[in-house]
N, C-alpha and C positions, 0 to 999 in steps of 0.2 A: 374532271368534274368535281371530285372534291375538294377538291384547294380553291375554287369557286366559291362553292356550298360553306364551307370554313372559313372564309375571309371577312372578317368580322364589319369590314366597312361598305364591303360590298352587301352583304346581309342589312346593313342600317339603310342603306338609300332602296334595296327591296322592299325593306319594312316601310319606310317613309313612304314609296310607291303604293306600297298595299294598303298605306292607311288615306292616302287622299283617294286613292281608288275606290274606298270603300265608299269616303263621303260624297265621288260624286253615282257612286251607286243608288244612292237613297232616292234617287229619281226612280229608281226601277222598284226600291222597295214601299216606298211612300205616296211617288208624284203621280205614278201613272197607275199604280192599282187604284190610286184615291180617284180618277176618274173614270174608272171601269166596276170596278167592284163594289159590291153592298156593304152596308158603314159597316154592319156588327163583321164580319171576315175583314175587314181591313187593319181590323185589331191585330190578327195572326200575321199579316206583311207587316206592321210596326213593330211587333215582337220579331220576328227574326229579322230584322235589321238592326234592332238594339242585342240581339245573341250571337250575332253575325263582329257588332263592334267592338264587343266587349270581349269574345276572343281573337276577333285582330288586336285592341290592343293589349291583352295577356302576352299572347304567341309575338309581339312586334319586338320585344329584347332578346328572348331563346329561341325562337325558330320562324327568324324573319320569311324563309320562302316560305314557311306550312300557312303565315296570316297571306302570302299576297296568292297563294292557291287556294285559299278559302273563299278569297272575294269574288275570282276569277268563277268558283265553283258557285256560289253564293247566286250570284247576278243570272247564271245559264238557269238553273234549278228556278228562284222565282219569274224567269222569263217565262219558263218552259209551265210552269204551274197556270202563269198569269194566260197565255195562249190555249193551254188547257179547260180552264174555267171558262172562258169568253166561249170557248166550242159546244162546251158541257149547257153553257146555260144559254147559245144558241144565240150570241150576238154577233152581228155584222158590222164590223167599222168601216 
C-alpha cells in the first residue's frame, strides 16, 4: 500500500479525481441546499464549499489522497447536515 500512496502519478490522477469530484460536489453544497434551505444559512454551505476547494486544491500537489478523502468526507458531512436540518425544521419532501 505504500508504493501506491508514493507513486507520484498515481497520486496526480487522484488528485485530478478529487478535484472534478469536488466540482461536481457543488450540487450538494450549493444546488440543493439553495432549494431547501433559508437564504441567510446558505451562506455557510457556500463557504464550505469554497474551504472545502481551496484545500483540495492546496492538498492536490502534496497529498493527493488527503484532497480526494476530503471531498469524499466533505459531500457525507453536508449531506448528513443538509438531512438533519430539513428534520430539525420539520420539512417533508
Amino acid at each position: 500500500m505504500r508504493s501506491i500512496t508514493s507513486n507520484r502519478s498515481v497520486g496526480k490522477v487522484i488528485g485530478v479525481v478529487a478535484v472534478i469530484g469536488h466540482l461536481l460536489a457543488a450540487f450538494l453544497y450549493i444546488v440543493f441546499p439553495g432549494l431547501e434551505v433559508p437564504y441567510p444559512a446558505l451562506y455557510v454551505f457556500q463557504a464550505a464549499w469554497v474551504i472545502v476547494l481551496a484545500l483540495t486544491l492546496w492538498w492536490f500537489r502534496d497529498h493527493p489522497w488527503r484532497a480526494a478523502v476530503l471531498v469524499l468526507v466533505g459531500a457525507l458531512l453536508v449531506t448528513a447536515v443538509r438531512i438533519y436540518g430539513e428534520q430539525y425544521l420539520g420539512f417533508h419532501g
